[in-house]
C-alpha positions in Angstrom: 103.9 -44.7 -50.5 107.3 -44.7 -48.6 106.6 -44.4 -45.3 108.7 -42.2 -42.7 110.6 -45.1 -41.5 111.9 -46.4 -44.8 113.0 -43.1 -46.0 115.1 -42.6 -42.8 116.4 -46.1 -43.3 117.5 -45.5 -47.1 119.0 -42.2 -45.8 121.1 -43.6 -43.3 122.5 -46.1 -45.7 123.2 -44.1 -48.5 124.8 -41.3 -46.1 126.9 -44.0 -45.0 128.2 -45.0 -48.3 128.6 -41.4 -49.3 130.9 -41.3 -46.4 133.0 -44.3 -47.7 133.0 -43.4 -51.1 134.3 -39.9 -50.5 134.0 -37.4 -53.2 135.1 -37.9 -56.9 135.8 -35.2 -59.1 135.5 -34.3 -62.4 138.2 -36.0 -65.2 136.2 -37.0 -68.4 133.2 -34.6 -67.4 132.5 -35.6 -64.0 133.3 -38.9 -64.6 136.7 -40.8 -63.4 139.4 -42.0 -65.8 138.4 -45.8 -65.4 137.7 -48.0 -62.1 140.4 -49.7 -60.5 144.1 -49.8 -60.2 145.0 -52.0 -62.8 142.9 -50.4 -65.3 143.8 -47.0 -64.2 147.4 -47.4 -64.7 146.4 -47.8 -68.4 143.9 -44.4 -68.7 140.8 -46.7 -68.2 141.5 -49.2 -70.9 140.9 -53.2 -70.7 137.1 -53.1 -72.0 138.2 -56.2 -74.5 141.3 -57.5 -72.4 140.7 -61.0 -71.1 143.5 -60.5 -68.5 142.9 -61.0 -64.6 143.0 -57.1 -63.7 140.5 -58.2 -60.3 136.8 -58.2 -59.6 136.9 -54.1 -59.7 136.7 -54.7 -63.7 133.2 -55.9 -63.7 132.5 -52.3 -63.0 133.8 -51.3 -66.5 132.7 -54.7 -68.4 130.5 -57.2 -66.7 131.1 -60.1 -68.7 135.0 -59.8 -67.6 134.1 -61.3 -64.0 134.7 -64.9 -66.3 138.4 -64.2 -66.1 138.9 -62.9 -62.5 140.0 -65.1 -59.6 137.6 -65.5 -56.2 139.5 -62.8 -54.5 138.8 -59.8 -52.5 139.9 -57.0 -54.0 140.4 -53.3 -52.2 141.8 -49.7 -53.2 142.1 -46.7 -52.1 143.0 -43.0 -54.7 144.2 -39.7 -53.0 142.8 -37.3 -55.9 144.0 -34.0 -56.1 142.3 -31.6 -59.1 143.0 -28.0 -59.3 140.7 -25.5 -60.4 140.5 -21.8 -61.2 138.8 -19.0 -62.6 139.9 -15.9 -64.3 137.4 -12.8 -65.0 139.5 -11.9 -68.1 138.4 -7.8 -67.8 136.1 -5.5 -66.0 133.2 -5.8 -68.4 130.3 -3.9 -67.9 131.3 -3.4 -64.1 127.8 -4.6 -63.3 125.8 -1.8 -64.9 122.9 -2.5 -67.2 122.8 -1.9 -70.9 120.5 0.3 -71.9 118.5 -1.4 -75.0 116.4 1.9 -76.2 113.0 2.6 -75.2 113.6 3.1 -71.8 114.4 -0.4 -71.1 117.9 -1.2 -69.4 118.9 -4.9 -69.9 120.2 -5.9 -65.9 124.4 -7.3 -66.0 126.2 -9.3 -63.6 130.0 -8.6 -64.1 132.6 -10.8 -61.7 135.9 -8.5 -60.5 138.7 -9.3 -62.6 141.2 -11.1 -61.4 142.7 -15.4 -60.8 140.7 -17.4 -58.7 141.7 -20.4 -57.5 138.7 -23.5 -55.8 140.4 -24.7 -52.1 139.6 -28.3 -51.0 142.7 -30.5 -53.1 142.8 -33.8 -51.9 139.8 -36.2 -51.8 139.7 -39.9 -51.1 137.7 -42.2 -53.0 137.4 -46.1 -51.8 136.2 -49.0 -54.0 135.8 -52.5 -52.3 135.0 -56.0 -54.7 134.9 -60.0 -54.6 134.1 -62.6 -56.9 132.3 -65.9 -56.6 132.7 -68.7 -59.2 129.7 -70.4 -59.2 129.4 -74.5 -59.3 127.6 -74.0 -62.9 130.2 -72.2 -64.3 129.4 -68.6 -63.8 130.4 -65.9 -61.5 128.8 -63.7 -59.0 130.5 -60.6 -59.1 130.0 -57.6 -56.2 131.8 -54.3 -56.5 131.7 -50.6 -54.4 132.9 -47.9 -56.0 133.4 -44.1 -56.4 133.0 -42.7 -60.2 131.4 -40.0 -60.3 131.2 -36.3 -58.4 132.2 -32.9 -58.7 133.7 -30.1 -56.2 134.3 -26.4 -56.0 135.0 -24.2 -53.1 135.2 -20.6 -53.8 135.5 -18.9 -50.7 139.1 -16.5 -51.4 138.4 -13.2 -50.4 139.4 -11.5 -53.4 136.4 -13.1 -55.1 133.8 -10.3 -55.7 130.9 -9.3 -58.7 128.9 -6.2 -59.1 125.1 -6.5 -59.5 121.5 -5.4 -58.7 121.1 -9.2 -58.5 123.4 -9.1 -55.4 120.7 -8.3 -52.7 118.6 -10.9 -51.6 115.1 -10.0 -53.9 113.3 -11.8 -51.0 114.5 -9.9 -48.6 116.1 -6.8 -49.2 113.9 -5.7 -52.6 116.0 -4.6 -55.5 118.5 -1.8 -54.9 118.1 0.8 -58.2 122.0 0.7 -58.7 124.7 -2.3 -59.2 126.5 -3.1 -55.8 129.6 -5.2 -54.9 129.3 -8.9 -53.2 131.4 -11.5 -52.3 131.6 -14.4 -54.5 131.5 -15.3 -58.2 127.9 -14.9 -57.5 128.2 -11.6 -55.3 125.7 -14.1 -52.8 128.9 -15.5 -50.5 131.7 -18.3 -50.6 130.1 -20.4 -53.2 130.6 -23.6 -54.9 129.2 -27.1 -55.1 130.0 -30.9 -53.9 128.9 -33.9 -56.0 129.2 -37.3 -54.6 128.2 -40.4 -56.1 128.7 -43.5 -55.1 127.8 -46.7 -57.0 127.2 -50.5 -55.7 126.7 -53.3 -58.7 126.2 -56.8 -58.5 126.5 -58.6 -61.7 126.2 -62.3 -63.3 128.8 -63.8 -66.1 129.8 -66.9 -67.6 130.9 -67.9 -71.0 128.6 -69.1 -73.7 131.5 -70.6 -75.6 135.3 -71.0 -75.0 135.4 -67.4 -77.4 132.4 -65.5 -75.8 131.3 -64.7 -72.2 128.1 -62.0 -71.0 127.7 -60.5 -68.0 125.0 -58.0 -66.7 123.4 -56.8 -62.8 121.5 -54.0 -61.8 123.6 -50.9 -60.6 122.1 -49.3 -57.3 123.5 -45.8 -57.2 123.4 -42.6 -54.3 124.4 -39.2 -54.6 124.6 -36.5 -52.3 124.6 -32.5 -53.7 124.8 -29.4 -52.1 125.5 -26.2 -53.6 125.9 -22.4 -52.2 126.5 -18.6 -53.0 123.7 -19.1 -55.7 121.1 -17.4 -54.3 122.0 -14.7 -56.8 119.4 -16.6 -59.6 116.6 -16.3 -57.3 114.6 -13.9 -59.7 115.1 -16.3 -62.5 113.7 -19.2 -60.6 110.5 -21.0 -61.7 109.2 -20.4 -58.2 109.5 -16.9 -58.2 107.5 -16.2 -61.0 104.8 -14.3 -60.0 101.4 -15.9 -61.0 98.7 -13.3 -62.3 95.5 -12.7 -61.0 92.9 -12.0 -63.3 91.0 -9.7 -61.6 93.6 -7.2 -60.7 96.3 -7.9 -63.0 98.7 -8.2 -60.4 100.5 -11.0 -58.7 103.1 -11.8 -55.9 106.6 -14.0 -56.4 106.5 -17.1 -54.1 109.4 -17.7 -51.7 112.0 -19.5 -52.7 113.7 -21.9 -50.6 115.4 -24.9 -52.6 118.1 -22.7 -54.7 121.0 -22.6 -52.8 122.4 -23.2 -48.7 120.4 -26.3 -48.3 123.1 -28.5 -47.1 123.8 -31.7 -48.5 120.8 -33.6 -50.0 120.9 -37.0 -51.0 118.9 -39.1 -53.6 119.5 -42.7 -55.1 118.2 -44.7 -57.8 118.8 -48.4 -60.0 120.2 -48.9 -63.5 121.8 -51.5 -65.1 125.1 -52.7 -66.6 125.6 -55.6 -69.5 129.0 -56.1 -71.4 130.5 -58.8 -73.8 133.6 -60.1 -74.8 134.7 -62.1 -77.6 138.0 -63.6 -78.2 138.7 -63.4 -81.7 141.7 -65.2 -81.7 144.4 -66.1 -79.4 145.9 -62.8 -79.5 142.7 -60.6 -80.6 139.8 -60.2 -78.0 137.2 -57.1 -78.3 134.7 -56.1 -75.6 131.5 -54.0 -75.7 129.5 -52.5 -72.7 127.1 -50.3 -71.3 125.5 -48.5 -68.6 122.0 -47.6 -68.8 121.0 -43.7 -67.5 120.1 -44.0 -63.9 117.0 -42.8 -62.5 117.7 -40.9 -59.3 115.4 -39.8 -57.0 115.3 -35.6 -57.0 117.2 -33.1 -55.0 114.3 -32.0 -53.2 116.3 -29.2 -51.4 117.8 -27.7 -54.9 114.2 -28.0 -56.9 115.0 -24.4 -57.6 118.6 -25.1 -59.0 118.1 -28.3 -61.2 116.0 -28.3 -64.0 112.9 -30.9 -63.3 112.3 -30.0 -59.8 115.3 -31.2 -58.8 116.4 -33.7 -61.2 119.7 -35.0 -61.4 119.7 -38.5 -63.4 123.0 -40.3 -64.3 123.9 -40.4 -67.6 124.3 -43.3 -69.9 127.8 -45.0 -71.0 128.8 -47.1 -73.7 132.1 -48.6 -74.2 133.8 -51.0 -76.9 137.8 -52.0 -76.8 140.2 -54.3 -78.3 142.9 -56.0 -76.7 146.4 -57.1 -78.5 148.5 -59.4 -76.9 151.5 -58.9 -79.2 154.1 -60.6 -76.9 154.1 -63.3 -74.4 155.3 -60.2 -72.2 153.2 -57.3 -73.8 149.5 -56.2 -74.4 148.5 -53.6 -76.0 144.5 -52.3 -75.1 142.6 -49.5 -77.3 139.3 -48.1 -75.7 136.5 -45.3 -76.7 134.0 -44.4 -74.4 131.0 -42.3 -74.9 129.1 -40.4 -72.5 125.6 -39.0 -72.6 125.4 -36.0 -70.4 123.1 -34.0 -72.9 120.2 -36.7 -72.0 120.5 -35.2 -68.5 118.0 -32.0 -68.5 120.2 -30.3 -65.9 123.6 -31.2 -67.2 123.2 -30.8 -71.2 121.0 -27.7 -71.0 122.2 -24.6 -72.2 122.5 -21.2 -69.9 120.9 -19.6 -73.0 117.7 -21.5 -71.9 117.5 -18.7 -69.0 116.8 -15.9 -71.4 113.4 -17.7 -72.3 112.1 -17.5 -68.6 109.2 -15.3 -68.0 111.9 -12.9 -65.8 113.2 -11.8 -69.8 109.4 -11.1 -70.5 110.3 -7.4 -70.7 112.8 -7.8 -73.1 111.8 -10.4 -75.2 109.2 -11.1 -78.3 105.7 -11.7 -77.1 105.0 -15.4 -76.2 108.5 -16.2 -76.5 109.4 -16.6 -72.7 107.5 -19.2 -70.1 108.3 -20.3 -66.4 109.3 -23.9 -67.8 112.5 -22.2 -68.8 113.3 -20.9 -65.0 115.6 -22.4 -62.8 113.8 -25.7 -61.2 111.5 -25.8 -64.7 111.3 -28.8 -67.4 113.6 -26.8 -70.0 114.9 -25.2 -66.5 119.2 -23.8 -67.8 121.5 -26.4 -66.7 125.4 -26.5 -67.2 124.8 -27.1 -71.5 127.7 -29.8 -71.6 127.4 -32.3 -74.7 128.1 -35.7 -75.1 132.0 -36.8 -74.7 133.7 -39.3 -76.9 137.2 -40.3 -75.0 139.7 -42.3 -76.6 141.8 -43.9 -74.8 145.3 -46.1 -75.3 146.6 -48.8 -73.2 150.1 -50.8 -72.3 151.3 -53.9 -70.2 154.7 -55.5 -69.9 154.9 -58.5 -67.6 158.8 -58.0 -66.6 158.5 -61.3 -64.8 156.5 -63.3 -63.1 156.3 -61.2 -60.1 156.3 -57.8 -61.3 154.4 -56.0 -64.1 154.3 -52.4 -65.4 151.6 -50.1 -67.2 151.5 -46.6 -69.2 148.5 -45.2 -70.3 147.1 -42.0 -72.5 143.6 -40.9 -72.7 142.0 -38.0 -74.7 138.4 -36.1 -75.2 137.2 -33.1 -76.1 136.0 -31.7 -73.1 132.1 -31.3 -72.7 131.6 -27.6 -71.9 130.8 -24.4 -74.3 132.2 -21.2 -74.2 128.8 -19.6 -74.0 128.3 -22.0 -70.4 131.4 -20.7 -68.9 129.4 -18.7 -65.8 127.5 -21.7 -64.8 130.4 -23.6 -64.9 132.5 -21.7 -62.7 130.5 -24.5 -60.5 131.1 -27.2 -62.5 134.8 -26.8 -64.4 135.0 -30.3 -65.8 137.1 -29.0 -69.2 140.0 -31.8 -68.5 141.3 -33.6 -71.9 144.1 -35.3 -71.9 145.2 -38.4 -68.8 148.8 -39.8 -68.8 149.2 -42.8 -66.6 151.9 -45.0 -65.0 150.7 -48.5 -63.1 152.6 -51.4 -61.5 151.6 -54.6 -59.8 154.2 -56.6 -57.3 152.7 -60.1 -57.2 153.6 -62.4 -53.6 154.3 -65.9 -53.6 151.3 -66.6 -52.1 148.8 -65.2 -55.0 148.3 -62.1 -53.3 149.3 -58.7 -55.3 149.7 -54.9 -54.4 148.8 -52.4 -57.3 149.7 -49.1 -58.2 149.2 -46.4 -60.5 149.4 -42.8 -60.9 147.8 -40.2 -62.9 148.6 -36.5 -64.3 146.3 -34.8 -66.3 148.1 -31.2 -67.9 145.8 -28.2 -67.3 142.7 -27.8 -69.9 141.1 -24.3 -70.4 137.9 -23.4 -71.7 137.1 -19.4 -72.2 133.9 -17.9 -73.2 131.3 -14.6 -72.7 129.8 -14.6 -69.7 125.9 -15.0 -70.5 125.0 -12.4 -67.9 127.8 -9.3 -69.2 128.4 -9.5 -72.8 131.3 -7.7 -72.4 133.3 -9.9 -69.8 135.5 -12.5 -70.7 135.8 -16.0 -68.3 138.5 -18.6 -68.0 138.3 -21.9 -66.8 141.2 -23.8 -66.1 141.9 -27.1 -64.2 144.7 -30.1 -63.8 144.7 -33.0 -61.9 146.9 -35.3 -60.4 146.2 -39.1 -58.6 147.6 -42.0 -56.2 145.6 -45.1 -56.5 146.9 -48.4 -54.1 144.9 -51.6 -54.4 145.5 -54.8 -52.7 143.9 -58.5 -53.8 144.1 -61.3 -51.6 
């Protein structure tokens, strides 16, 4: 049993790196473009390169801490995505659609018009060091941002139409749709995502060809989300259980949905990559990231499906690595992310319409709480897995200066049937273009640079709640990234 002093303890530690780390937002899914300057400047690539790109790299491949030099390493990215989203028409301007038999199927219909998320520019940190070790291997530390996800929807012009848009605790239901502010006609809404990740991991070479490397991964998150109280009729909490006797039973109050502040959980994983050198010029690397159990989001147990759950989804990663010059190297990547594992990332909206709140106007049997917000097969944002392939190059100039370009593309994760749950969560980007460059001193230390656009990705779909409306989402993304080694 945790007692009350060790929880406070974890809390104040993971606040604080929460605080260092920023808040990362979404590139491939909610995932960034790669860790680290050097690798950044080539869209994430270097999974099979046996090049020095710094201790940050271990992140990405343990078993490349062989080839980096006992250096610290630190950088800093200024990230700026930009978000939007577009109610395409008026759809059923919030009233419901009558389904025969006296029953009237309930819409929620957003006011048409462009919407774009405030909150642009977000630092993310990432701190390493290597240790060669008197055996041969290397102890390898590294802090980093990678993950998150923001939105901030809190332009005036944002409105929907509902019955949904009084508080059902409080206020009842009104018996005609009425106009509130918000996508979710429940105030400024929007969510923020941090995670934060600290590895430690061991390498060394089992032969002049082939080197492993593998640590735990201790990871923390932070989540808050608001303007959702809208769902509160479709949580699994609210469900009203029936008493026998009378037939008749009372929703419970629900109070982990939405304006909770920030919550925080962590959890351990763990990382383990390879790399073989296949011949002087040929080297190929595979790694992975196991899912990370996280602790739940007690104060959103009505939001995320699980109670609360919010686990990190696995990676895996394989690359080869040309060295075609004595100046050039040319790096090719694919990466492939799990987030359909994670119950309240891969499941669909369409998982709502089974909650007991559609009993009315569903089949008999075919609707149970477990389907509510906050149940086991609670609706999440229904992204699949994401396959990103990614392409890599390096020119050493000289001895003192060299000079990256990378592209990176992936079908983003999200379906046009999500699109109203993801007016929290727009991670549709595709395509990364990227420019690095390192200025080496005399003295071994380096500064690194690199730069990243990302052109605007859209994603447009029927709103699960108003058959008859139409939503965009729309985002593009630029980053600064400066590391220093020394």
């Amino acid at each position: 049993m945790r007692t009350l002093g060790g929880r406070t303890s974890a809390s104040i530690v993971a606040a604080m790196a929460l605080a260092l780390s920023g808040t990362a937002m979404a590139t491939n899914g909610y995932f960034t473009h790669g860790v680290g300057a050097e690798s950044k400047g080539m869209a994430g690539t270097g999974i099979g390169s046996n090049a020095d790109m710094g201790a940050i790299m271990t992140a990405s491949n343990p078993a490349l801490g062989v080839f980096v030099s006992d250096r610290w390493e630190a950088g800093l990215s200024i990230f700026s995505p930009r978000r939007s989203y577009e109610a395409l028409n008026a759809g059923s301007g919030g009233n419901p659609i009558d389904l025969g038999g006296g029953l009237f199927l309930p819409t929620h219909s957003i006011t048409p018009g462009k919407i774009d998320s405030s909150s642009e520019y977000f630092p993310i940190p990432y701190l390493a060091k290597n240790w060669s070790t008197d055996a041969g291997g290397n102890i390898t530390l590294n802090f980093y941002g990678r993950g998150g996800m923001n939105t901030d929807w809190d332009d005036s012009n944002s409105s929907a139409t509902s019955v949904f848009c009084w508080n059902p605790q409080r206020d009842g239901f009104p018996q005609r749709p009425i106009n509130g502010p918000g996508p979710f006609c429940a105030g400024e809404a929007g969510v923020d995502l941090s995670q934060a990740f600290l590895g430690v991991t061991y390498s060394a070479k089992i032969t002049d060809n082939f080197a492993f490397g593998a640590g735990p991964i201790f990871a923390v998150q932070a989540f808050e989300a608001k303007g959702v109280a809208t769902f509160i009729p479709f949580t699994e909490v609210y469900q009203p259980t029936v008493d026998p006797d009378t037939g008749f039973g009372d929703p419970s109050v629900v109070t982990s949905l939405s304006d909770n502040g920030h919550d925080i959980a962590t959890g351990f994983g763990f990382e383990l990559g390879f790399w073989w050198g296949l011949s002087d010029a040929v080297s190929v690397g595979l790694a992975y990231q196991s899912e990370i159990s996280m602790g739940k989001f007690d104060d959103y147990s009505d939001l995320f499906a699980e109670d609360g759950g919010f686990d990190i989804p696995s990676s895996i990663k394989a690359g080869i690595s040309f060295v075609t010059s004595d100046k050039l190297r040319l790096n090719v990547d694919v990466e492939r992310t799990a987030f359909s594992d994670v119950a309240s990332v891969g499941n669909p909206m369409s998982n709502l319409f089974r909650c007991s709140a559609f009993a009315p106007f569903a089949p008999p049997g075919s609707t149970n709480p477990s389907f509510c917000l906050g149940g086991d097969n609670g609706a999440g944002f229904g992204w699949d897995d994401m396959t990103t392939y990614k392409l890599g190059l390096e020119y050493a100039a000289n001895d003192n200066n060299t000079f990256r370009l990378g592209w990176s593309n992936g079908e983003q994760p999200i379906q046009g049937d999500d699109v109203l749950f993801n007016i929290l969560a727009p991670g549709v980007m595709e395509q990364h273009f990227t420019f690095g460059w390192t200025r080496r001193q005399s003295n071994g230390r380096q500064l690194t640079m690199s730069l990243m656009y990302a052109p605007e990705s859209k994603v447009t779909g029927t709103s699960a709640f108003d058959p008859a409306q139409q939503i965009k989402l729309s985002m593009s993304q630029l980053e600064f990234e400066v590391s220093y080694r020394w």
